[in-house]
C-alpha positions, 0 to 999 in steps of 0.5 A, a space after each residue: 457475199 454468202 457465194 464469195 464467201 464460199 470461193 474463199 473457203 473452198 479448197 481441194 485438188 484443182 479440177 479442169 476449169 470450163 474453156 471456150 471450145 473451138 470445136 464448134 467452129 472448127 468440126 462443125 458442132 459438137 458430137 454426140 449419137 443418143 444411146 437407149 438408158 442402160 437403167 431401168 426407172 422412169 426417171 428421165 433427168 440427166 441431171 440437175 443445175 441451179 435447181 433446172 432439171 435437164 431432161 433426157 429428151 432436151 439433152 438428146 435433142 441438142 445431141 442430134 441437132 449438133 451430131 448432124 452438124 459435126 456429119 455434114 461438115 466432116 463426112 463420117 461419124 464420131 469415135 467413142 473418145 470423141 463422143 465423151 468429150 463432146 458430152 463433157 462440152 455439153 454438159 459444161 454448156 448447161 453449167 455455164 447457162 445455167 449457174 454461170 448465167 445467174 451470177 452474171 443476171 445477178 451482176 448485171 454483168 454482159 457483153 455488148 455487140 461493140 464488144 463482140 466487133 471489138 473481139 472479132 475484127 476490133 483492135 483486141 483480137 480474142 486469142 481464138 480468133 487470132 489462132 483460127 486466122 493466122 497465115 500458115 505461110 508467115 505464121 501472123 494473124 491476118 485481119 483481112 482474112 477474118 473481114 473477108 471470111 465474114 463478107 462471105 458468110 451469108 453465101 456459106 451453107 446453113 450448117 457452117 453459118 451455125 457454126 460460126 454463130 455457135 462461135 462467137 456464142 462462145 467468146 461472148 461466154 468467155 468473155 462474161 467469164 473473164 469479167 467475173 473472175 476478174 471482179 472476184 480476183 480484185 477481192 483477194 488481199 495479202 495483209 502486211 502481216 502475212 507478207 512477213 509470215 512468208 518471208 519469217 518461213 523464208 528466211 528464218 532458219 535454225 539447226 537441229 538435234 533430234 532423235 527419230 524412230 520410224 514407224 517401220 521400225 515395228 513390224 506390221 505384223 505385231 501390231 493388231 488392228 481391231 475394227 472397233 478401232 477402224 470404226 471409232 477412228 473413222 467417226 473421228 475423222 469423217 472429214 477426210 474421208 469423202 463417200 464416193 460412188 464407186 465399184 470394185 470388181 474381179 473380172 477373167 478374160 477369154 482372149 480371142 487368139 487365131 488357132 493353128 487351123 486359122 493360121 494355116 489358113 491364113 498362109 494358104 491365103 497369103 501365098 494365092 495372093 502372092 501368086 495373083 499380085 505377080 500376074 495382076 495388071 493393074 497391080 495397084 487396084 489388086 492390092 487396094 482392093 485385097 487390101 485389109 490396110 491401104 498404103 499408097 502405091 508411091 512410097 518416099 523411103 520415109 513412108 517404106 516399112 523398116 524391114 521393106 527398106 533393108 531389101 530394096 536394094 535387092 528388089 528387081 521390078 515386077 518381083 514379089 517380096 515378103 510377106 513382111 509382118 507388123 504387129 498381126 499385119 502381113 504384107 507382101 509387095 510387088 516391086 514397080 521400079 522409082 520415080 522422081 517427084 517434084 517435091 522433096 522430103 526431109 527428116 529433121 530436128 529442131 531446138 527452138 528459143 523463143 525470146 521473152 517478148 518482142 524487143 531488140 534486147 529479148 531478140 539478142 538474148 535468145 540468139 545468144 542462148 541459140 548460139 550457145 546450145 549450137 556451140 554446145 553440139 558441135 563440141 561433142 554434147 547430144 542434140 536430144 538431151 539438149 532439146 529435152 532441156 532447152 526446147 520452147 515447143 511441143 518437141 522437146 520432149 521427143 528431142 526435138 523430133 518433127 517428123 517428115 515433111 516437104 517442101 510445099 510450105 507446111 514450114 515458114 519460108 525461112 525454116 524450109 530454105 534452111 532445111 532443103 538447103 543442106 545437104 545431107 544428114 547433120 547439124 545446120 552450121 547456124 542459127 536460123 531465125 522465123 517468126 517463133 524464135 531461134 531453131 537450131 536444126 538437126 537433119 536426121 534424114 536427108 532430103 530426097 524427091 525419090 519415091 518408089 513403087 510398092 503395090 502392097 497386099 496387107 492383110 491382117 491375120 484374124 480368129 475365124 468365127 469358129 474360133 470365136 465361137 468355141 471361145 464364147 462358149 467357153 467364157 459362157 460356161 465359165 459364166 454359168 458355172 461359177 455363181 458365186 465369187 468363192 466358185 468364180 475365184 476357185 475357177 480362176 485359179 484352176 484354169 490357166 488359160 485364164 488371167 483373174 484381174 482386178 479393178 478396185 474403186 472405179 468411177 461411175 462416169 469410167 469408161 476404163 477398166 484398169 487398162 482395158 478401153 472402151 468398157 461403158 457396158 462393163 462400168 454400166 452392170 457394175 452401177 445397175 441397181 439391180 446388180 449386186 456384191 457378189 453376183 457374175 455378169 454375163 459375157 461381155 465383148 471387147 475388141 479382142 477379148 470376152 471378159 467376165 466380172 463379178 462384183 465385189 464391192 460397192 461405196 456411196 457417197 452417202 454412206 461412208 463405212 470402213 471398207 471404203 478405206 480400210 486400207 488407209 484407215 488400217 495404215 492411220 491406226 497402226 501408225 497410232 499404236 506404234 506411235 503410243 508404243 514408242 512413246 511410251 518407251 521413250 518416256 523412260 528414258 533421261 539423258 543426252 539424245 545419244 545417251 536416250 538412242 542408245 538404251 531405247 535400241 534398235 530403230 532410234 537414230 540420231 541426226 542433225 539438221 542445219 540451216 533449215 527454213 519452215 518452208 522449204 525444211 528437210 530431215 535427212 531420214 524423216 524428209 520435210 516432216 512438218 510437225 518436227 519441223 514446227 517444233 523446232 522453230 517453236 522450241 528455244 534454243 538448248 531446250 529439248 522436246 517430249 517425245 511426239 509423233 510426226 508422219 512417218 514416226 516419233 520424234 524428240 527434237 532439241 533446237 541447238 542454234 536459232 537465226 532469226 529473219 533479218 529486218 526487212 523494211 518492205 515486204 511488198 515482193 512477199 505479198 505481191 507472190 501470195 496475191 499472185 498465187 491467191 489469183 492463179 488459184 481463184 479460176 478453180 475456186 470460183 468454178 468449185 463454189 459455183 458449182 457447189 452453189 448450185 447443188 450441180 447433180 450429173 447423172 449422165 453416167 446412167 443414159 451414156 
């Protein structure tokens, strides 16, 4: 009851919730490459759940185990995103184990081996199974390829038959989850009386005279703030100011740029190239081998550079054209003449209506919205903006857009007869029905089985070591001579080849400075114990810059002090002061609210309000202001309030007109919308309370 009692109690900002990872399944395992601790100490907990202490050993341990698996099955190594994420899903694995799995003991709760069937090849598919065997040719899931799957999993390879085990783990485990939230959703109720406060806040409404002064009406500037006055308004409202563990920093950045003598260089290269490429006789093999980026020797327009496009029609076979330049990539090709594929490719677009459900009636109303949004671009209105709008799936927000693809089944059948049956570019005359829904098509660029060939040299243009080294030396000295964050800032200024950022407020587990990625060992200095406010690092490398910091500030979640927020704390008390300000001018005055504007001067104003509603109410210049708002629904009618202070400034509100709720015999629609909102938020709040319950203490940031 006490844990229940938490749930109920508990609220914040809704944080990710623990999902069933396919990942093991689909890659392989779960990825990770164990890395020495960045913090001295003896201490080898990675953390701490339920009272179970993880050690860095057995974390490491199930590292290993599943980097191996995650190797074998995709035959390379893992990015540094991809490494983040994993530990993110192991650790959560500990949290499901270990603090879940005490509820669950508690509850008698589980899952049984019929079950499991049931979920797998049973009549109540488990949504991953369903999504990991659908046919990509009709976009059904198939029954039959999961039997068959399983009659051949004894003859799979050790690693995949872990895999799938690890698999079904997981949907047990989702499984269990589902059956305590459900139990603790049951336990969520709207009284009657609730139900009519929402529908009062609703439906009741009243028009508003008021008079409001804004803070800003005050300048800043007359309004002195003392830390004595930070300080005791901070003691007054600990509550909403939590201790975090963060760091802020300045930091300058050396970037590693080509000189004039690389680029010469460079060009001297791409000419001796040139020259090799046009005498070459394998042409393709020269070009991958010098190669710094590959591109395939046969190119459809599509896959062509846009600068390459425009001379084509100018290219002679066995010439050389460029060099062409992407970004810091140069390209120089040898032309080779055309080809015609077996395979055609298109560009298109679509707009795709999905009906409700699958019933005859659902079906007729989403043909009929297809059919309108059809009827819609051929009269003149844009295909994008009516993606953007109208589009059930993951290109809407790009109009639609899906790319380039051929005619080798990556579509279901009915989508690819439509397509690579149109000739030409422009909108398809009619709706075209598949098994997702209604598409209104688009062709962007018409189909063509034309592929041409282009031997590529692509190098990508480079400091040379000399030019990195004179620019470590520089960041070096700049290290060395500036000690201090007076000598660091001073320096910074002084030299304009510099830029002097800062990163305020940075979490413990960042693995970004500002918009610098890749930056753990930055985050990691910052958090050592033995680095301290005001002390300059050493050089640090990222990509292609050198960068160094000097820390400027620390906070701790156990110890909350005014710098920690004296921003926000210094914005709260001056708004304080000017609220006692003004109310205390207005007080002095008598009158109608025109007559009390008029002798209080600049920054009063005088508005009306009609028809508002506790819920949804707005004020014209002070917005849903919920302390006036409050007042005028407290207020009766023809009377008229003292001066008060609401969030952005000082109000006096008179209720000129009240219309109270109409009766309402069943309110059951009100309380059926505040359980269902009370249900879609007990998935947070139960992943919060248990947490808290088990006193969760997550110190990987200090080994990765």
């Amino acid at each position: 009851m006490a844990l229940i009692t938490k749930i109920r109690e508990k609220s914040g900002i809704a944080a990710a919730a623990i999902a069933v990872s396919l990942i093991l399944f689909l890659l392989g395992s779960d990825i990770f490459q164990g890395r020495s601790r960045f913090f001295g100490g003896s201490s080898d907990e990675v953390g701490e759940i339920a009272g179970e202490s993880i050690k860095y050993q057995d974390f490491q341990k199930k590292v290993e185990e599943a980097s191996q698996a995650y190797s074998a099955q995709t035959g390379r190594g893992p990015s540094e995103q991809e490494l983040s994420m994993m530990r993110e899903q192991v650790w959560n694995q500990y949290i499901l184990d270990l603090a879940y799995g005490k509820e669950y003991e508690a509850l008698g709760l589980s899952v049984s081996p019929d079950e499991l069937v049931d979920m797998v090849q049973g009549d109540n598919i488990h949504p991953s199974v369903r999504q990991q065997f659908t046919n990509p040719q009709t976009g059904q899931f198939e029954k039959n390829f999961v039997i068959q799957f399983l009659k051949n999993l004894k003859t799979m390879p050790a690693a995949q038959q872990q895999a799938w085990a690890n698999f079904e783990k997981s949907l047990s485990q989702d499984r269990l989850r589902a059956k305590y939230e459900s139990l603790l959703r049951m336990s969520t109720y709207t009284t009657n009386i609730e139900a009519q406060k929402e529908y009062n806040a609703q439906t009741a409404k009243v028009d508003v005279h008021y008079l409001y002064v804004p803070f800003y009406s005050i300048a800043d500037s007359t309004i002195k703030v003392t830390d004595s006055q930070l300080e005791d308004y901070l003691a007054k409202h600990k509550d909403l100011f939590k201790g975090e563990n963060t760091r802020s920093l300045q930091y300058v950045t050396f970037p590693v740029i080509p000189s004039k003598q690389d680029t010469a260089s460079f060009y001297n290269d791409i000419k001796r190239l040139a020259k090799e490429l046009a005498i070459a006789k394998n042409d393709s093999a020269f070009a991958m081998m010098n190669s710094d980026v590959k591109t395939p020797y046969y190119m459809t327009l599509a896959e062509i550079p846009e600068a390459v496009k425009g001379q084509l029609s100018t290219m002679n076979a066995g010439g050389i054209y460029g060099p062409f330049k992407d970004g810091n990539v140069y390209s120089i090709y040898k032309y080779g003449g055309i080809q015609k594929d077996s395979l055609y490719t298109v560009r298109a677009s679509h707009i795709l209506i999905r009906p409700e459900n699958q019933s005859d009636s659902a079906k007729v109303a989403a043909r009929k919205r297809a059919e309108g949004v059809l009827a819609q671009i051929k009269g003149g209105a844009n295909f994008e903006a009516l993606a953007r709008i109208n589009g059930m799936d993951g290109t809407a927000q790009q109009g639609g857009d899906l790319g380039f693809f051929k005619n080798n089944g990556s579509m279901v059948k009915p989508f690819e007869k439509a397509v690579f049956g149109f000739n030409g570019t422009g909108v398809l005359p009619g709706i075209v029905e598949t098994d997702f829904g209604f598409h209104v098509i688009k062709v962007t660029d018409a189909k063509s089985n034309t592929r041409y060939k282009l031997a590529a040299v692509n190098r990508t243009i480079a400091p040379s070591q000399a030019t990195m080294d004179e620019v470590l030396r520089k960041a070096d000295n700049f290290a060395a001579d500036n000690t201090t964050i007076q000598e660091f800032e001073a320096a910074s200024k002084k030299d304009k080849s510099v830029l002097l950022l800062r990163a305020d407020r940075i979490q413990e587990g960042a693995t970004n400075v500002n918009n610098m990625t890749n930056a753990r060992e930055i985050v990691r200095w910052a958090f050592n114990d033995d680095t301290k406010v005001g002390e300059v690092s050493d050089v640090f490398q990222n990509e292609n810059q050198y960068i160094v910091a000097v820390l400027t500030g620390k906070t701790s979640k156990d110890e909350v002090k005014v710098n920690d927020y004296r921003d926000e704390l210094t914005a709260r008390v001056r708004a304080e002061l000017k609220a006692e300000q003004i109310i205390k001018k207005l007080d002095g005055i008598s009158g109608s609210l025109e007559q009390i504007a008029q002798k209080y001067g600049a920054g009063a104003l005088v508005e009306s309000a009609n028809d508002i509603t506790l819920a949804q109410g707005v004020l014209a210049s002070a917005g849903a202001d919920p302390a006036a708002l409050g007042k005028a629904f407290g207020l009766k009618v023809g009377t008229k309030s003292k001066p008060f202070k609401g969030e952005q400034g000082v109000f006096i509100m008179e209720t000129v007109k009240a219309t109270p709720a109409p009766a309402i015999a069943d309110v059951t629609m009100y309380k059926n919308t505040a359980r269902m909102m009370a249900s879609q938020r007990a998935s947070f709040y139960i992943n919060e309370a248990i947490k808290e319950n088990a006193k969760v203490v997550d110190n990987r940031a200090k080994f990765y």
